[in-house]
MARTOR-932045 format. One line per 8 residues: number of its first residue (from 1); their letters; for each residue x negated, y, z of C-alpha. Coordinates in steps of 0.1 Angstrom, whole numbers, always signed. Layout:
MARTOR-932045
NUM) a) X/Y/Z ~ ...
end
This chain:
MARTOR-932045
1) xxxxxxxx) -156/-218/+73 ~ -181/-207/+51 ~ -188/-166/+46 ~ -178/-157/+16 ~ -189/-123/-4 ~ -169/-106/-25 ~ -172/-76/-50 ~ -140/-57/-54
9) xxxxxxxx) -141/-34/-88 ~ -113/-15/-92 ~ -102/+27/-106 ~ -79/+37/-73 ~ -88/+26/-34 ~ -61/+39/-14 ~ -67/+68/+6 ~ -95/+77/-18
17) xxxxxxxx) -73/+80/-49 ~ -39/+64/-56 ~ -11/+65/-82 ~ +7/+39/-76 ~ +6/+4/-62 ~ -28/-7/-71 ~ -47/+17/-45 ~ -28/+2/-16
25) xxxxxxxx) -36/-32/-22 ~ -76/-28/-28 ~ -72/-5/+2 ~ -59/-29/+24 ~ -69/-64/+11 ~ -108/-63/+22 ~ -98/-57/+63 ~ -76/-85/+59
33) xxxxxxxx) -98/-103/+38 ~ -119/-104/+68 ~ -102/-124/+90 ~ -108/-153/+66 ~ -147/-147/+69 ~ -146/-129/+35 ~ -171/-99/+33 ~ -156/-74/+10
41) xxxxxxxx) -175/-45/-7 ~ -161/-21/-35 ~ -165/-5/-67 ~ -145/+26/-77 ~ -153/+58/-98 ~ -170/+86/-79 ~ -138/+113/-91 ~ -144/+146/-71
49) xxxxxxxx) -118/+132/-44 ~ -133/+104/-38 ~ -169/+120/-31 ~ -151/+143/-14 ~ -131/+117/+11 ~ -159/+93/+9 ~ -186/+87/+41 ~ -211/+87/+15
57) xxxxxxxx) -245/+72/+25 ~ -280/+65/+3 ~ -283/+59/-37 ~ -287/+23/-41 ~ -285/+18/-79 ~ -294/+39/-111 ~ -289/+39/-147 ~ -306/+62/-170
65) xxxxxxxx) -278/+62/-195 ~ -246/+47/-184 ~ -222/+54/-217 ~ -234/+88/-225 ~ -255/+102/-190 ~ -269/+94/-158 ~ -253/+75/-134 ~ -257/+66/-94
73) xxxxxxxx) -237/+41/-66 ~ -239/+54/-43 ~ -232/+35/-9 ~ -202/+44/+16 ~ -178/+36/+46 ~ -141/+42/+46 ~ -128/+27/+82 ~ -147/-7/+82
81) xxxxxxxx) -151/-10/+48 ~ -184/-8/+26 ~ -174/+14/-6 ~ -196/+19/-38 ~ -188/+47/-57 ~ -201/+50/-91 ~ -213/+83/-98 ~ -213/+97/-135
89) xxxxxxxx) -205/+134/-139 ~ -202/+130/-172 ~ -172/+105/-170 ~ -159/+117/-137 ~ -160/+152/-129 ~ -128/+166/-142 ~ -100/+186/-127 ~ -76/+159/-137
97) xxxxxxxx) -59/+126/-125 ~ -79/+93/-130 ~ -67/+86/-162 ~ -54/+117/-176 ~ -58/+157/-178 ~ -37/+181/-158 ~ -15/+176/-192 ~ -8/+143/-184
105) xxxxxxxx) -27/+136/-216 ~ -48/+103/-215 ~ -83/+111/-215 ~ -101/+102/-251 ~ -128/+88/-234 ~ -114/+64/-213 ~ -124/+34/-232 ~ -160/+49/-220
113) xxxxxxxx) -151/+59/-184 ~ -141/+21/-174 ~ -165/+4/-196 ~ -186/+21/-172 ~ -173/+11/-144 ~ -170/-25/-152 ~ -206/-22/-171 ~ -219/-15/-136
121) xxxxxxxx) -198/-41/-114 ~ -215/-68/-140 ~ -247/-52/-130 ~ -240/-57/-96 ~ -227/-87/-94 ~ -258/-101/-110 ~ -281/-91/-85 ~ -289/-53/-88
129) xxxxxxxx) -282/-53/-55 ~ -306/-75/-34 ~ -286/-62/-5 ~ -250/-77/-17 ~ -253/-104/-42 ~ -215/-117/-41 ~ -202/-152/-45 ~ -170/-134/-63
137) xxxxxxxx) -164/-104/-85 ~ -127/-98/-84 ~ -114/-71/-111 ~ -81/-54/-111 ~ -63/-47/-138 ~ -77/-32/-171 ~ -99/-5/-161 ~ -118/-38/-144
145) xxxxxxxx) -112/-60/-170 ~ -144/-55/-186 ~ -165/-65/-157 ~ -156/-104/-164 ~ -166/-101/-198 ~ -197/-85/-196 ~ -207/-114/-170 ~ -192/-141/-198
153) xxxxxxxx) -220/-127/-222 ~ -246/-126/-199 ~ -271/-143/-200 ~ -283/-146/-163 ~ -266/-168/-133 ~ -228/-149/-125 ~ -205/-156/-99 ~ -171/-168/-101
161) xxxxxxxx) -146/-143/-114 ~ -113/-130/-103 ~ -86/-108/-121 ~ -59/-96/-106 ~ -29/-82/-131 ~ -9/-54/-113 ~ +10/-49/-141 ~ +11/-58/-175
169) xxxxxxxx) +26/-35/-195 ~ -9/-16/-191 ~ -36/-30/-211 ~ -63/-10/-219 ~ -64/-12/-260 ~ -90/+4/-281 ~ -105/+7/-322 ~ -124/-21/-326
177) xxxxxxxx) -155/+2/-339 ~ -162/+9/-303 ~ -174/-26/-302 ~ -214/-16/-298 ~ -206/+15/-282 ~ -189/-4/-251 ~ -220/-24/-252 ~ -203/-59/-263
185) xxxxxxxx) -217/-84/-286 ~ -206/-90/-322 ~ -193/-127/-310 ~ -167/-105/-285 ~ -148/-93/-313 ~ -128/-124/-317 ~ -95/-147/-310 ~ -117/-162/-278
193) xxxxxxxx) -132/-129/-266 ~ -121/-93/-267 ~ -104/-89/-305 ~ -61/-84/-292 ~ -44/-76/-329 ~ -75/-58/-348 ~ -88/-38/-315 ~ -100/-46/-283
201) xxxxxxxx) -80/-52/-256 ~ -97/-48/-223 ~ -70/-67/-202 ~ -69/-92/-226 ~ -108/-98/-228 ~ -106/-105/-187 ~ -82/-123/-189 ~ -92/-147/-218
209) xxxxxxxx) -130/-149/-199 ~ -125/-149/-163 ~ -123/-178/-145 ~ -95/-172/-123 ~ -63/-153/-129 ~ -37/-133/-103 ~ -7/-116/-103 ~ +9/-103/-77
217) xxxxxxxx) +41/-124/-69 ~ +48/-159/-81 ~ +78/-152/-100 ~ +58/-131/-118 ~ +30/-153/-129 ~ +62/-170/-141 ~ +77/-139/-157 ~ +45/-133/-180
225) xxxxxxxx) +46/-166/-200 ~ +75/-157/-213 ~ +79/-132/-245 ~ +99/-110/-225 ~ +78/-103/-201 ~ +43/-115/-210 ~ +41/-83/-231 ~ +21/-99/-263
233) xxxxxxxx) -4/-119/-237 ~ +19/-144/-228 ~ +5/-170/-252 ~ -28/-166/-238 ~ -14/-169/-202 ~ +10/-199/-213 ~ -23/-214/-228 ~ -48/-207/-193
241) xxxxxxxx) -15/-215/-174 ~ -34/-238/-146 ~ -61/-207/-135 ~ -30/-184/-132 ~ -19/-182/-96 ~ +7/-155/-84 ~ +2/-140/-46 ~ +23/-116/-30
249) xxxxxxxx) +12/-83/-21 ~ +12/-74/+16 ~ +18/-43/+36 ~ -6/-21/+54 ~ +6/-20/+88 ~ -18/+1/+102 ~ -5/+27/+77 ~ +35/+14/+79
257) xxxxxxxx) +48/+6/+111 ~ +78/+28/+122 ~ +66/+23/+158 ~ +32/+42/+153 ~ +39/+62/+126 ~ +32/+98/+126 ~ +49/+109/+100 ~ +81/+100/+109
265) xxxxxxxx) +109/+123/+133 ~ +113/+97/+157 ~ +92/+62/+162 ~ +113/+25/+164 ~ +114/-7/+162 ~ +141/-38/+158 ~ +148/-29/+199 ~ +152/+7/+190
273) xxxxxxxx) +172/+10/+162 ~ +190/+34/+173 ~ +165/+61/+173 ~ +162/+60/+136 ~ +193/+80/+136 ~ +173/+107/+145 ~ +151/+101/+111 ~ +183/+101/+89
281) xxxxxxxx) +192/+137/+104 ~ +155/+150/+93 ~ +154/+135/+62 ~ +188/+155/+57 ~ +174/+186/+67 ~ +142/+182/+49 ~ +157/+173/+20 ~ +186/+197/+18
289) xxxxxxxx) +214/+173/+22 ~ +243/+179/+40 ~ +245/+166/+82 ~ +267/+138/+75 ~ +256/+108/+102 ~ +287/+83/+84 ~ +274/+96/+47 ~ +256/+64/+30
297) xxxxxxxx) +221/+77/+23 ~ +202/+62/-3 ~ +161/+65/-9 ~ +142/+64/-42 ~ +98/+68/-39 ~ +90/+58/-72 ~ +74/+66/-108 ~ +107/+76/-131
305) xxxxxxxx) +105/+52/-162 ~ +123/+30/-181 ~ +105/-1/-164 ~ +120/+14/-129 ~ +157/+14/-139 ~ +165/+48/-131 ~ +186/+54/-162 ~ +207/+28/-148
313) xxxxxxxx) +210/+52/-113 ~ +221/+84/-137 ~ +246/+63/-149 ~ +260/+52/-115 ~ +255/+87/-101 ~ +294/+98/-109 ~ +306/+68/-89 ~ +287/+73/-59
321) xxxxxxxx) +292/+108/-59 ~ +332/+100/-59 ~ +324/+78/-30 ~ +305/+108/-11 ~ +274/+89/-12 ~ +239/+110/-9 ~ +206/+106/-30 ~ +173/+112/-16
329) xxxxxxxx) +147/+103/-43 ~ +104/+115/-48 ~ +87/+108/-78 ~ +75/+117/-117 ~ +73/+106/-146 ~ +91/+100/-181 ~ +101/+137/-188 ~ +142/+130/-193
337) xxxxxxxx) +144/+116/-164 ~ +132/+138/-144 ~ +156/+166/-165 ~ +187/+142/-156 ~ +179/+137/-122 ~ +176/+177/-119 ~ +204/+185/-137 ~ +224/+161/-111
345) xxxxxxxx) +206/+178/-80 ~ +223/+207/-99 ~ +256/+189/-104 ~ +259/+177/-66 ~ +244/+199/-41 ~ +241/+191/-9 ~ +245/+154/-18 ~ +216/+150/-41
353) xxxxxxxx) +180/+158/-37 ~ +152/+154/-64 ~ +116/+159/-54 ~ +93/+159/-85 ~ +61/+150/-74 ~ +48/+129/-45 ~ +42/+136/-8 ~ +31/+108/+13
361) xxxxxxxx) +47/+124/+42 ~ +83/+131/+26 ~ +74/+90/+17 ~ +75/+73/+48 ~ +104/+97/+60 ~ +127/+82/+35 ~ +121/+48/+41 ~ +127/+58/+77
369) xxxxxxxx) +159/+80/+75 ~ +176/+64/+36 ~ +201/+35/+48 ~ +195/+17/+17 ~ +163/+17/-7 ~ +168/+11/-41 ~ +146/-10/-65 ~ +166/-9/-97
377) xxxxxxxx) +135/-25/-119 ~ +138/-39/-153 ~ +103/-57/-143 ~ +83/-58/-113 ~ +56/-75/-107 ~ +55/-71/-74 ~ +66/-38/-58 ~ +57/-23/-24
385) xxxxxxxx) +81/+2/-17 ~ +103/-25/-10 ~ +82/-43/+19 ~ +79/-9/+32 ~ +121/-7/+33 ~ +121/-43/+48 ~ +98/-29/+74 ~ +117/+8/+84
393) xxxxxxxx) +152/-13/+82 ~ +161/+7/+48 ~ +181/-21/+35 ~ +168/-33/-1 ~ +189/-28/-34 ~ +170/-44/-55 ~ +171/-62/-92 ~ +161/-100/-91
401) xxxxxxxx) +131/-99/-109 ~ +94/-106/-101 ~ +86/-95/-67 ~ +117/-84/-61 ~ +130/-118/-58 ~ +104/-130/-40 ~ +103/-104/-10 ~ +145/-99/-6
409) xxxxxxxx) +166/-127/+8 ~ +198/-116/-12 ~ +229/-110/+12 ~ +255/-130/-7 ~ +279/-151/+16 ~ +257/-182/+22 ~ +228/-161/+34 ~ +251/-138/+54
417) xxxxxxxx) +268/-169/+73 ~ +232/-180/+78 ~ +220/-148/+90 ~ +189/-148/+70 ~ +201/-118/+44 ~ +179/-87/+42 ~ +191/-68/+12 ~ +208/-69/-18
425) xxxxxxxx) +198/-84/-50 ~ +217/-77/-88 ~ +213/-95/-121 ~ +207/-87/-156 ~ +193/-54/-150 ~ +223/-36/-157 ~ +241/-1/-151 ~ +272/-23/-144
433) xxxxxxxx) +255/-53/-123 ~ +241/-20/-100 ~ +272/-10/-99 ~ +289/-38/-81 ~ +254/-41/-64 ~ +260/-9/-48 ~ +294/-12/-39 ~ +291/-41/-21
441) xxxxxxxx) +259/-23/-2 ~ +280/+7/+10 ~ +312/-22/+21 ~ +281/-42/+39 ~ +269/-3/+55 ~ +306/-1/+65 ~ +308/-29/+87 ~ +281/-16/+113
449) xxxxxxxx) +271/-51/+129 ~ +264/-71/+98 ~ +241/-40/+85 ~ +221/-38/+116 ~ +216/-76/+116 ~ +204/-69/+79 ~ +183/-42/+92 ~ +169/-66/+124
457) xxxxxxxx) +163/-94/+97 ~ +141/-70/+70 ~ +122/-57/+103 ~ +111/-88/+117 ~ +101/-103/+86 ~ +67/-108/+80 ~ +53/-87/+52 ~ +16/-79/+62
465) xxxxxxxx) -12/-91/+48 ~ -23/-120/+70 ~ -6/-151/+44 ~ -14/-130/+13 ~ -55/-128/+25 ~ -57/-162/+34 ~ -43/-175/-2 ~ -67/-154/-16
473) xxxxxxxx) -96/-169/-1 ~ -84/-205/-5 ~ -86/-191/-45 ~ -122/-176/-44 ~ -134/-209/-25 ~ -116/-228/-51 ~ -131/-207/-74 ~ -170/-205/-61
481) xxxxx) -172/-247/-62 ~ -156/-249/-95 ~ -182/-227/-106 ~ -211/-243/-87 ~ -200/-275/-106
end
């Protein structure tokens, strides 16, 4: 099998920086990637926690002017993995998150900051680098988009190109006088190039001039063709529809494995499920519940939005709540939610428990101590939190969409006779269809020997990355002789 090289350019690396979903899979994709005789190497932004984290080795690469100052990569390690981190005060060094101020205000530069970053992973991937000249640049999301573009109007040999589409309801758009600024030809600023409705759309550039696409389940590389989900783009996707591939994320499982993990109460597996008991209790006490062992306990770790469904949980709170039902849920976001979701902490003490934030430790406790996790997603492209349920035997409520249906084997009576079930699926995403979703959960919880066989099923099923790594090099193969000609 022929070695493959591979240039990973992405804004989060998971446990550099991370907000979400992105980090963990261009954390854990390049060990895996391995296996499959892929070398990966990657580009991220040099934020102060990053350099800070970072095993940070020799400058390798410098620009004199990189959208407004100097600029380094500088060459790392994190575990196994070779990481660049581009180094630009100037676009970098700020108190903030990656994207936005300690406000939560988007940085006004940002069109800068990751035309930047995909400025230099064009560089790169062209041969700035006579130490690593890939075979592949794979891009991820927006703030990467630009890398695949910048190669398209190059002039000099480029290797084949990858984007990966996390999600996307994110874009990247921006005033189409920025044109020269982010260093694009006149010729970008049209239907075939960068021009999305009068500005420029990042995402929509990549994904118009790169010669493969990704999402991250198959449902939803199915999902964005249509106008409902394709969020403006899916014409473009409809129209590109045989480079568009969808791949399931996988799980870290040197990072999630309830056997090994530290930051649980007590370690188990499928033969142990007992001892997670134990977890529920500290997840109780941590989280201020009250000690009920027969109490259905249910976990939320997500982002509060609209896209996540948690209006639709407010709504069903009441009838939960009647039923004596407990709420454990981490997370931030849209500011009425997180009022509501206070204001019932308020309303139900000792029954519901709202972090606002996110702790990785109070994380994986959840997943480990919640009976059921709940995925209540108007759209998902893929999701994580539920492979992490399927793997602590929290059983999955989930809304069938994207990724969502892909991962859950939905315990209706077929699949229950079967034995196969290993959650709970509902459809439309509606307060009412979560409802009866629910309901049925807590009648399945009740019956003690058909939940643990859900739990044994979710545990035992496969969710690392090992089938996800191995499609993704059978794509950049594909990709590098399609290329070659």
């Amino acid at each position: 099998m022929t070695r493959l090289r591979v240039l990973a350019v992405a804004s989060e690396m998971n446990p550099l920086v991370k907000t979400g979903g992105l980090a963990d899979v261009v954390g854990a994709l390049p060990a895996a990637l391995a296996a499959q005789n892929v070398e990966t190497r990657t580009l991220i932004p040099g934020y102060p926690e990053v350099l800070a984290a970072l095993r940070v080795g020799e400058t390798v690469l410098s620009f004199d002017d990189l959208f407004g100052g100097p600029a380094w990569v500088h060459a790392g390690r994190l575990g196994d993995v070779d990481v660049y981190a581009l180094v630009a005060p100037h676009l970098y060094a700020r108190e903030g998150g990656p994207y936005a101020d300690t406000d939560g205000v988007d940085y006004p530069d940002n069109a800068l900051r990751f035309a930047a970053l995909g400025w230099a992973g064009a560089q790169m991937a062209q041969g700035a680098l006579s130490e690593f000249i890939p075979d592949v640049l794979h891009a991820h999301d927006w703030q990467a988009a630009l890398a695949p573009v910048y190669l398209h109007y190059s002039d000099r040999p480029r290797p084949a190109t990858v984007l990966t589409v996390h999600n996307i309801a994110f874009q990247g758009q921006y005033p189409k006088e920025l044109l020269e600024d982010l260093l694009l030809p006149p010729e970008a600023f049209a239907v075939d190039g960068v021009e999305y409705y009068g500005a420029i759309g990042f995402l929509k550039g990549g994904l118009q001039l790169c010669d493969r696409i990704t999402t991250v389940s198959p449902t939803y590389a199915q999902e964005i063709e249509t106008s409902e989900f394709g969020m403006g783009l899916e014409g473009l996707l409809r129209a590109r529809a045989e480079v568009v591939t969808g791949i399931l994320n996988g799980v870290d499982e040197s990072v999630w494995n309830p056997a090994k993990d530290p930051r649980i109460e007590a370690r188990y597996d499928h033969f142990s499920l007992a001892t997670r008991a134990r977890n529920k209790t500290a997840l109780q006490k941590r989280m201020r519940l009250r000690a009920d062992a027969e109490a259905f306990l249910l976990g939320v770790v997500s982002r509060m939005s609209w896209q996540k469904g948690h209006d639709m949980l407010l709504a069903n709170l009441p009838a939960l709540m009647a039923r004596q039902a407990q709420l454990a849920l981490i997370g931030t976001g849209e500011k009425d939610l997180e009022e509501g979701f206070r204001a019932a902490q308020d309303a139900y003490p000792g029954r519901v428990s709202v972090t606002i934030g996110y702790s990785e430790d109070l994380a994986h406790l959840i997943q480990a101590g919640a009976d059921a996790f709940l995925v209540p997603s108007r759209f998902e492209p893929c999701g994580l939190t539920q492979l992490y349920a399927l793997r602590y035997g929290a059983v999955p409520v989930v809304s069938r969409v994207g990724g969502l249906k892909d991962t859950i084997i939905d315990a209706n009576e077929m699949a229950l006779q079967a034995g196969v079930a290993t959650g709970l699926q509902f459809s439309p995403p509606t307060a009412e269809a979560l409802a009866i979703a629910l309901a049925q959960a807590e009648r399945l919880f009740r019956d003690t020997d058909t939940w643990r066989k859900l739990q044994i099923n979710g545990m035992k099923t496969d969710v690392s990355w090992r089938h996800p790594a191995e499609r993704y090099a059978e794509l950049y193969r594909e990709a590098v002789a399609a290329r070659a000609g």
